[in-house]
Kinemage of the C-alpha trace (Angstrom):
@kinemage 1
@onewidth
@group {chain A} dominant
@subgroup {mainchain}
@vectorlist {calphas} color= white
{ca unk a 1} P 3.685 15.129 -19.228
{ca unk a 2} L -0.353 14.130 -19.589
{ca unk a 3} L -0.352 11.523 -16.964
{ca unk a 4} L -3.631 8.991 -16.124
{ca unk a 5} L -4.291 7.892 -12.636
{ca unk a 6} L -6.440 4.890 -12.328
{ca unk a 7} L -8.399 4.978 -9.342
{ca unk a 8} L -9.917 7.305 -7.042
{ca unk a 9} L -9.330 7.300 -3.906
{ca unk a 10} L -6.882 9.204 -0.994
{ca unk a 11} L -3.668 8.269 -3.103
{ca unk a 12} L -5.323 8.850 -6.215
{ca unk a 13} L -6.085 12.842 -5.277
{ca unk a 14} L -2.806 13.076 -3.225
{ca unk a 15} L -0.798 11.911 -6.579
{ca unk a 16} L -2.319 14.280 -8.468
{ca unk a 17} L -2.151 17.231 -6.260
{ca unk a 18} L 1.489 16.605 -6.469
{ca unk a 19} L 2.060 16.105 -9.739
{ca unk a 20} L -0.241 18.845 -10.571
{ca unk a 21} L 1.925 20.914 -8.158
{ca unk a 22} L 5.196 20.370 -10.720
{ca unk a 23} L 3.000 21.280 -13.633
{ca unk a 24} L 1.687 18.088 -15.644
{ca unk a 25} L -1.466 17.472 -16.944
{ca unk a 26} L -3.423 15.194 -15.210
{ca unk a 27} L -6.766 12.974 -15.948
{ca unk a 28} L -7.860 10.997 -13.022
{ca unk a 29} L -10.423 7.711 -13.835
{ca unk a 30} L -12.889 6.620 -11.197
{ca unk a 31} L -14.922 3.332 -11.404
{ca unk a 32} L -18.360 4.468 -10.538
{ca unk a 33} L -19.859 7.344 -12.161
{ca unk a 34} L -21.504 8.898 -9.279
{ca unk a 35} L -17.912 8.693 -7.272
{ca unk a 36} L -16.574 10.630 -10.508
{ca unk a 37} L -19.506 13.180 -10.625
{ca unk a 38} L -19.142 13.824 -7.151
{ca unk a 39} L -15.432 15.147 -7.289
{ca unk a 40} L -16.772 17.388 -10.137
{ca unk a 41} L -19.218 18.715 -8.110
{ca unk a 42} L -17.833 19.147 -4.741
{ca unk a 43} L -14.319 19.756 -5.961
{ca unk a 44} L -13.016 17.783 -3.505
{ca unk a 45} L -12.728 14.242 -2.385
{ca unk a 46} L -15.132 14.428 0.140
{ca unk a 47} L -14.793 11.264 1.048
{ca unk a 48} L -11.585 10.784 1.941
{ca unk a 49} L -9.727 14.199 1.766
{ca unk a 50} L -12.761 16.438 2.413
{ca unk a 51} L -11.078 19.415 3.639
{ca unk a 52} L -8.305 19.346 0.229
{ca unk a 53} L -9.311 21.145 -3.267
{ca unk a 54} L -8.592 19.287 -6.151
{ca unk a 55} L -6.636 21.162 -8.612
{ca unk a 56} L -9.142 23.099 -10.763
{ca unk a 57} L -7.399 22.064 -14.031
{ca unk a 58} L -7.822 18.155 -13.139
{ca unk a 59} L -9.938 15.849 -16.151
{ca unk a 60} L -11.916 13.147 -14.368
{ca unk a 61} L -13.435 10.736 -16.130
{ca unk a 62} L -14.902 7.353 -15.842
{ca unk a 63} L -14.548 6.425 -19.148
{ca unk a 64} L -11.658 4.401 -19.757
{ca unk a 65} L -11.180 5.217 -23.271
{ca unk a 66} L -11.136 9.287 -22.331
{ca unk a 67} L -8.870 8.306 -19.423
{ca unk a 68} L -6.001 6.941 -21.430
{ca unk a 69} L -6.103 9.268 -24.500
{ca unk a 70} L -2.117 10.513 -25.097
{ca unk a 71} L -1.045 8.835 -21.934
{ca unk a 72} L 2.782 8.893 -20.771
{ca unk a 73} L 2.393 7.521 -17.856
{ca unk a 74} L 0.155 5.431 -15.614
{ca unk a 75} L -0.056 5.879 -12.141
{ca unk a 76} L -1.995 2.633 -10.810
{ca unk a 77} L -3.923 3.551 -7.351
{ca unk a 78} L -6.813 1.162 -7.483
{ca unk a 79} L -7.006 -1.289 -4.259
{ca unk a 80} L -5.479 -4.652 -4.988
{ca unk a 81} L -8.671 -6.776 -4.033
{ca unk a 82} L -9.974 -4.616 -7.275
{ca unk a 83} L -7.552 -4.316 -9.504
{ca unk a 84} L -8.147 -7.477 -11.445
{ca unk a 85} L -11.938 -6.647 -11.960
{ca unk a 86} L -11.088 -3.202 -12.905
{ca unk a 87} L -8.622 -3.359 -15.026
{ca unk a 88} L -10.669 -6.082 -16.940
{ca unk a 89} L -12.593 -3.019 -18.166
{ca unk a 90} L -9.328 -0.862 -18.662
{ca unk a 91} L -7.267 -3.024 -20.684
{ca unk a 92} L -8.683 -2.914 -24.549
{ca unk a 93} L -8.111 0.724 -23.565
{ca unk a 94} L -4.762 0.796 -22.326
{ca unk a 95} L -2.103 1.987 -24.862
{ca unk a 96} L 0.521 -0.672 -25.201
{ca unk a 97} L 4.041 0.438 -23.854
{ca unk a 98} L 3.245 3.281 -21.795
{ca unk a 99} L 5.012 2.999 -18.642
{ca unk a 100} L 3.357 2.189 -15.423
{ca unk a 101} L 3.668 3.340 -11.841
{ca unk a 102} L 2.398 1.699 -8.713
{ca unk a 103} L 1.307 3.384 -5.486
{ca unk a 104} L -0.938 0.625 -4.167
{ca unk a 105} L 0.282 -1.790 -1.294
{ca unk a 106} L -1.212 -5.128 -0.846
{ca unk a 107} L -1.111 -8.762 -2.062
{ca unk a 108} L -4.273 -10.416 -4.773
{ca unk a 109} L -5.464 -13.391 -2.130
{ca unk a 110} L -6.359 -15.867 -4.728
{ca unk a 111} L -3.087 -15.366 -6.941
{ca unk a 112} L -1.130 -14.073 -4.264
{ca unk a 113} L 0.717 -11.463 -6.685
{ca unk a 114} L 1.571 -8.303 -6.005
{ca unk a 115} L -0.038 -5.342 -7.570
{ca unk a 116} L 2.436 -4.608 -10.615
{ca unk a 117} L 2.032 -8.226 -11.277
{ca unk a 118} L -1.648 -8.259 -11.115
{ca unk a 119} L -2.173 -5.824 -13.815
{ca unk a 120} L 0.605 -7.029 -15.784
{ca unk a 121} L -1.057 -10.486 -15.826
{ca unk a 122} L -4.641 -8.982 -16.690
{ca unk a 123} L -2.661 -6.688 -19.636
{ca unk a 124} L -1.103 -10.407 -20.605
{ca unk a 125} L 2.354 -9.153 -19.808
{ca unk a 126} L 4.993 -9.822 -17.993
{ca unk a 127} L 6.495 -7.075 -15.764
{ca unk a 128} L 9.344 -5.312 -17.094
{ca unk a 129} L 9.313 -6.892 -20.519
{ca unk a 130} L 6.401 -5.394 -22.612
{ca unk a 131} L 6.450 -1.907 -20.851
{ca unk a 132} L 8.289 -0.527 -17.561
{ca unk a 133} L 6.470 -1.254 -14.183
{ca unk a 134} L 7.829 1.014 -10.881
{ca unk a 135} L 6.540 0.925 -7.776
{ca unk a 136} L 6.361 3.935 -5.054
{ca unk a 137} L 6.302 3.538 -1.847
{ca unk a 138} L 7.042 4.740 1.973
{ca unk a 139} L 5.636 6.608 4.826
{ca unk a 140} L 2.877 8.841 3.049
{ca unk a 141} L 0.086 9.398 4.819
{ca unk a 142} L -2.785 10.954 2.507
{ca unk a 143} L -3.862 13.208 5.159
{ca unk a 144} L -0.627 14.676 5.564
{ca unk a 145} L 0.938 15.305 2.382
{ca unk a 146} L -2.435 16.676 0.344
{ca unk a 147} L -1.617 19.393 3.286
{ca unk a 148} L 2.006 19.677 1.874
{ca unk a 149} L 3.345 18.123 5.069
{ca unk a 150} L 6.855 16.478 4.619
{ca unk a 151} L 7.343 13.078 3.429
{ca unk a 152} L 10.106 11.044 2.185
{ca unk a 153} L 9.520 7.451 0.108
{ca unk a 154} L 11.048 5.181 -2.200
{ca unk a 155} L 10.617 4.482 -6.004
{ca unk a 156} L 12.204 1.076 -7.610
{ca unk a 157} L 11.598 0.116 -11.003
{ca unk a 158} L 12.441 -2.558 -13.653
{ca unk a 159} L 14.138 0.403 -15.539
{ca unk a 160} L 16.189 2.653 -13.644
{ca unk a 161} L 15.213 5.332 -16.264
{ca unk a 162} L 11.436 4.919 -15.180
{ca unk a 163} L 12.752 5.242 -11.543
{ca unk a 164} L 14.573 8.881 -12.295
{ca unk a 165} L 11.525 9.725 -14.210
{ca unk a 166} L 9.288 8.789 -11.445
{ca unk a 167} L 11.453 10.491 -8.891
{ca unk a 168} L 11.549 13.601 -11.176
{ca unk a 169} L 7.697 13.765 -11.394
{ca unk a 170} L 6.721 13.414 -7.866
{ca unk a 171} L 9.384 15.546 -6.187
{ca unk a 172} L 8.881 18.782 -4.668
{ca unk a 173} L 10.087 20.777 -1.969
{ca unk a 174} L 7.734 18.763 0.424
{ca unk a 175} L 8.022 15.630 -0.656
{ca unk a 176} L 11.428 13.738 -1.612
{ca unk a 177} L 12.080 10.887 -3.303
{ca unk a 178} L 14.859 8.216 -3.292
{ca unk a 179} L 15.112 5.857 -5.596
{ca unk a 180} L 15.940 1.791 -4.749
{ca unk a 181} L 16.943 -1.047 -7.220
{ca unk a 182} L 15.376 -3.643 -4.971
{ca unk a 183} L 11.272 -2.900 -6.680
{ca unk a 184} L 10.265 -6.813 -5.036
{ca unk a 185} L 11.268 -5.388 -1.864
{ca unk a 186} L 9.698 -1.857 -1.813
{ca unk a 187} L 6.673 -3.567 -3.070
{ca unk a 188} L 6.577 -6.418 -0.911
{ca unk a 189} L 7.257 -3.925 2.064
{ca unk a 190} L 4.310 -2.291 1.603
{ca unk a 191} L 2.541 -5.068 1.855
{ca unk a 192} L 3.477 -6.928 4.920
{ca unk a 193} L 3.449 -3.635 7.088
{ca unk a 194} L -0.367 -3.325 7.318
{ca unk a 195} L -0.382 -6.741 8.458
{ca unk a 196} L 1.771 -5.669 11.750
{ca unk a 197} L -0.067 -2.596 11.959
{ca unk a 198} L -3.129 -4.109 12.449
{ca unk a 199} L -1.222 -5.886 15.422
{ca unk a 200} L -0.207 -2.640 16.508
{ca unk a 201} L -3.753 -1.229 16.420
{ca unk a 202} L -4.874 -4.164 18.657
{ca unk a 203} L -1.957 -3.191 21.223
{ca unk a 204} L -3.425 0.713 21.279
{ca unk a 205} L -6.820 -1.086 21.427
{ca unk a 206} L -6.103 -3.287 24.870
{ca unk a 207} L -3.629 -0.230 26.218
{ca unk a 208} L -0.623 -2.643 26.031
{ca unk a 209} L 1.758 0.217 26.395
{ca unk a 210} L 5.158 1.786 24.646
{ca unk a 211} L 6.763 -1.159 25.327
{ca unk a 212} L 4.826 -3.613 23.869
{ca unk a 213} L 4.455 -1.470 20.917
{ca unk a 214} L 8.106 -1.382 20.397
{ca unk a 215} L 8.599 -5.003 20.784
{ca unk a 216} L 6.011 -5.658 18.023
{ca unk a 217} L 7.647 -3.172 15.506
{ca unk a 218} L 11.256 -4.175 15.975
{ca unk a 219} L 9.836 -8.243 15.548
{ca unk a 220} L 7.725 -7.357 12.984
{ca unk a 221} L 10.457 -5.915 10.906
{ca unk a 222} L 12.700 -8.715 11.769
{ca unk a 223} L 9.748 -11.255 10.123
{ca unk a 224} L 8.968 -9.186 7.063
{ca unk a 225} L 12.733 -9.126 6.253
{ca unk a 226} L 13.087 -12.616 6.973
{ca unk a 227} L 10.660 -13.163 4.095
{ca unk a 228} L 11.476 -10.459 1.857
{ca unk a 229} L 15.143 -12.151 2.021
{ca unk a 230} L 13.748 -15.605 0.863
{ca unk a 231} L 11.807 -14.143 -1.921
{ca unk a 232} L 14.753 -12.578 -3.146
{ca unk a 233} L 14.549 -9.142 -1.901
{ca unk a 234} L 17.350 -7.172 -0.496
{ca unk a 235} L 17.595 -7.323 3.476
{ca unk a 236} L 18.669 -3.627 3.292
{ca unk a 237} L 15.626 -2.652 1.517
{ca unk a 238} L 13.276 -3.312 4.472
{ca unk a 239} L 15.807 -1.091 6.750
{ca unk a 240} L 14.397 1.893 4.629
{ca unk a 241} L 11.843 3.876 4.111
{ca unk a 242} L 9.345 1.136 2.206
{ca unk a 243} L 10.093 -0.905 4.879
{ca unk a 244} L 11.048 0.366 8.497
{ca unk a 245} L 9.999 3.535 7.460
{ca unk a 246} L 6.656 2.768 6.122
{ca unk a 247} L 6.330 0.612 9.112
{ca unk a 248} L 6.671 2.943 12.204
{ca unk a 249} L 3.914 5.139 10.297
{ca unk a 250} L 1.411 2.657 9.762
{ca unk a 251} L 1.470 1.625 13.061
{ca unk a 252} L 1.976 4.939 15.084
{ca unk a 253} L -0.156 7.500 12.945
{ca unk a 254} L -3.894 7.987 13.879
{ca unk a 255} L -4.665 8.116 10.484
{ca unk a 256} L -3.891 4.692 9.566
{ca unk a 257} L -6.868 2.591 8.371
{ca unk a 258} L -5.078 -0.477 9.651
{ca unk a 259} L -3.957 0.756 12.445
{ca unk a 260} L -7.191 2.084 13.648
{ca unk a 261} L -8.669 -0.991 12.381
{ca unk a 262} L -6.760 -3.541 14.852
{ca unk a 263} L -7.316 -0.639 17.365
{ca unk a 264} L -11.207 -1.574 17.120
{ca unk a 265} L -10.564 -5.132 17.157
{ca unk a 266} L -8.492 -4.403 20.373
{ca unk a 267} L -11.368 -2.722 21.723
{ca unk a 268} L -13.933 -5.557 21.294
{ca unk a 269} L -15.184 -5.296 18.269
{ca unk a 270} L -15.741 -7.941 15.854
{ca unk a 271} L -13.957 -8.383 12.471
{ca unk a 272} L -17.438 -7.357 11.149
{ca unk a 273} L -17.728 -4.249 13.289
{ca unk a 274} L -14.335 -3.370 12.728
{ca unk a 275} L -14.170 -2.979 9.163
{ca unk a 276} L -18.001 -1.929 9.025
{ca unk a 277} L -16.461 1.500 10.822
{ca unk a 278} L -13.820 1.681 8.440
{ca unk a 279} L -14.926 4.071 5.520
{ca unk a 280} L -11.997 2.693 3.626
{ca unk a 281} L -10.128 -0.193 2.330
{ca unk a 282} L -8.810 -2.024 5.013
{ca unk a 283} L -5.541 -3.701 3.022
{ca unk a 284} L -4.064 -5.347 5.585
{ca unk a 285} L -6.921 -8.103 6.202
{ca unk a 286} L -7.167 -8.882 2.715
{ca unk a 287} L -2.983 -9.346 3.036
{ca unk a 288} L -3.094 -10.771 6.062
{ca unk a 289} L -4.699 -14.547 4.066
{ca unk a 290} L -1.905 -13.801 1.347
{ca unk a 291} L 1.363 -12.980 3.477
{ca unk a 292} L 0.583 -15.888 5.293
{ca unk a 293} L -0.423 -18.274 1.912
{ca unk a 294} L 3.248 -16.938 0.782
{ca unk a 295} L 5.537 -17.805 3.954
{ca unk a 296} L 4.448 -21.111 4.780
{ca unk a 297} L 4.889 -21.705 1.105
{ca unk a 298} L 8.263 -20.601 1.277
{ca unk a 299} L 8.717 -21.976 4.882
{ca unk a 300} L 9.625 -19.411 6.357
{ca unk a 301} L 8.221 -18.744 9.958
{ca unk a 302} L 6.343 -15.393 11.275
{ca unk a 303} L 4.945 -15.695 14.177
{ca unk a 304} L 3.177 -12.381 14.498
{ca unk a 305} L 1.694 -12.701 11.129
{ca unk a 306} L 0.147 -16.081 12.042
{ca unk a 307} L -1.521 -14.371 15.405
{ca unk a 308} L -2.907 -11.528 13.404
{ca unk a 309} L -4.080 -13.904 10.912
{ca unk a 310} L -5.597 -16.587 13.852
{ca unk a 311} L -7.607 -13.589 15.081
{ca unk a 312} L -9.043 -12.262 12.340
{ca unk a 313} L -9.727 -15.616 10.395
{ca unk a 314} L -9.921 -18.357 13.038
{ca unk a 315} L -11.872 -16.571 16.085
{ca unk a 316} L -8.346 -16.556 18.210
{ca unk a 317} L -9.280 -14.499 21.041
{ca unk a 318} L -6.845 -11.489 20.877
{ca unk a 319} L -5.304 -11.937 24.682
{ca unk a 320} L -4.762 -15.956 24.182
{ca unk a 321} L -2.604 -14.656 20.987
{ca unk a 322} L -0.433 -12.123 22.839
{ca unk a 323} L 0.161 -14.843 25.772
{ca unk a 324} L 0.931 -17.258 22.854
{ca unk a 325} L 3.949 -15.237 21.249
{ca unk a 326} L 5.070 -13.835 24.370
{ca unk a 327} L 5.707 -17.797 25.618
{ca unk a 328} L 7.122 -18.953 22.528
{ca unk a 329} L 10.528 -20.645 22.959
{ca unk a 330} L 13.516 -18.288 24.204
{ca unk a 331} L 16.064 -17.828 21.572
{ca unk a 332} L 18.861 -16.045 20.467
{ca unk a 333} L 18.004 -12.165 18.324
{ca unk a 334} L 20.758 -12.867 15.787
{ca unk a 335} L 19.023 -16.274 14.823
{ca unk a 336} L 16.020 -15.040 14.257
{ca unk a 337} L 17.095 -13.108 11.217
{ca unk a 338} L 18.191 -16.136 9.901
C-alpha cells in the first residue's frame, strides 16, 4: 500500500520501519524543513532514534501536497498539543475518504478531544462517518521496537475492516497486534497513563520504593477505568494492553519521557527544569490540565490525577501530596471501582 505518516518524530520512524519491514511504500511528512532535511542527510533520526537507519527507500517530504499524493492510508503521529495547528496546513491537501490511523496518545487542553477527534474536527468531520478513524495503541516503546524488540498492542477502529487492515499492516514476527472494539477506550488509555507515570517518575525520583510503586499502578488503573467506564468505554479494555499494559511500561521503562520527567520533578527540579531536560514532548503535562477538565466534568473522582495535577500546576509540594493521598479516608477496594 503507499501509506503517509504525518509527523516526525520516534513513532513516526518506528511506524515506518515497520511497515517498511512488510513491504509498503512509505512517505513520511515533517513540519519544519530543516527537521526533514536532516533525516535525508543523516539517514537517521538523530534526534530521537540516533543509533536506527531509516529505510533507504523512505520519501520524506515537508510538503503536504507531495505527502498525500495516492495515499491509502494515514498514519497520524503528530503530538496532540500540535495537531490542530498542523493539520490546519494539511487539510486542503488531504484526500477525502482515505482512512486514518492514530498512534498519538494525549488529550487537546482547550477542546479536551482526543486525537482522532481533533483532526476529524479540523478536516470538518465527524469520526467514523466521512472516512474510517483507528487508533493504535499499547506498550511500544520507540527505543525498543526500531531495534525489533518484542511488543504487543492494540488497534480499535470505527470499522472493524480498518482494524484487520491495520493489524495486517503493522504485524510482523516482532511485533503483534490484537485488535479491540472498544477505540474510546484504547484511545482514552493512552492518554491517562502518562498522567500516572509522571506520578511514578516522582516515586523513582524521592526513592519511594517497590511498594509504593505498586500501590500507585494498581490505583492508578483503578481511576483511569473508573473514568473510562463513565465515558462509555469498556472496563475490560483498560485490563489490556492500551490500558494495564501500556501502563506498567510507561511507568517502569527508563525510556519513558514521562516517566523520567516526574523522576526529575522527584528529584527537585522545577516544572521548568524538568521539561527543559526533556528533548521531547512531554504528553502527560499537557494531559494532566485535560484528564482532570474531563473527570470533574463527569464527576467522577481521581485522586492521584488531582495530586499530579496540584504539583505541576498549583506549586503542591510533591511530599505534602503523597501524605495527602496516603491519609485520605479508609475505604473498601471493591467501592472504589464503583
Amino acid at each position: 500500500m503507499n501509506i503517509t505518516i504525518t509527523g516526525a518524530g520516534a513513532m513516526s520512524t518506528v511506524c515506518a520501519i515497520l511497515l517498511h519491514d512488510n513491504g509498503h511504500r512509505v512517505r513520511m511528512w515533517g513540519y519544519f524543513r530543516e527537521e526533514v532535511e536532516a533525516l535525508r542527510c543523516d539517514g537517521q533520526n538523530r534526534r530521537y532514534l540516533p543509533d536506527v537507519p531509516l529505510p533507504a527507500e523512505l520519501t520524506l517530504t515537508c510538503e503536504p501536497g507531495e505527502a498525500f499524493a495516492g495515499a491509502e492510508l494515514i498514519v497520524q503521529t503528530v503530538p496532540t498539543q500540535f495537531i490542530r495547528s498542523s493539520w490546519k496546513g494539511l487539510a486542503p491537501h488531504c484526500p477525502a475518504g482515505v482512512p486514518m490511523l492514530s498512534v498519538i496518545k494525549g488529550i487537546e487542553n482547550e477542546t479536551l478531544l482526543r486525537p482522532t477527534e481533533v483532526v476529524a474536527d479540523v478536516l470538518g468531520e465527524r469520526v467514523g462517518q466521512e472516512r474510517a478513524y483507528a487508533v493504535l495503541s499499547g506498550p511500544s516503546i520507540a527505543h525498543e521496537v526500531a531495534h525489533r524488540q518484542p511488543a504487543t498492542v492494540a488497534v480499535a477502529g470505527t470499522d472493524a475492516h480498518l482494524a484487520e487492515l491495520a493489524q495486517r499492516l503493522f504485524s510482523t514476527p516482532w511485533f503483534r497486534v490484537y485488535t479491540n472494539p472498544d477505540m474510546l477506550g484504547v484511545e482514552l488509555g493512552g492518554a491517562t497513563k502518562n498522567v500516572i507515570a509522571i506520578a511514578a517518575g516522582v516515586l523513582d525520583g524521592l526513592g519511594a520504593g517497590d511498594n509504593a510503586k505498586a500501590a500507585l499502578l494498581t490505583r492508578g488503573l483503578v481511576e483511569i477505568t473508573r473514568l473510562g467506564v463513565a465515558l462509555g468505554a469498556r472496563r475490560e479494555t483498560f485490563a489490556g494492553l492500551a490500558g494495564l499494559g501500556d501502563l506498567v511500561t510507561t511507568c517502569v521503562s527508563p525510556h519513558g519521557r514521562n516517566r523520567s520527567f516526574g523522576e526529575a520533578i522527584g528529584r527537585g527540579l522545577s516544572v521548568e527544569q524538568a521539561l527543559a531536560a526533556t528533548h521531547s514532548v512531554v504528553e502527560g503535562v499537557a494531559t494532566t490540565r485535560s484528564v482532570v477538565a474531563i473527570a470533574r466534568r463527569a464527576g467522577v473522582e481521581m485522586p492521584i490525577t488531582e495530586g499530579v495535577h496540584a504539583v505541576l500546576f498549583e506549586g503542591k509540594d510533591v511530599r505534602t501530596a503523597i501524605a495527602e493521598l496516603m491519609t485520605r479516608t479508609p475505604k473498601g477496594e471493591d467501592a472504589e471501582w464503583a
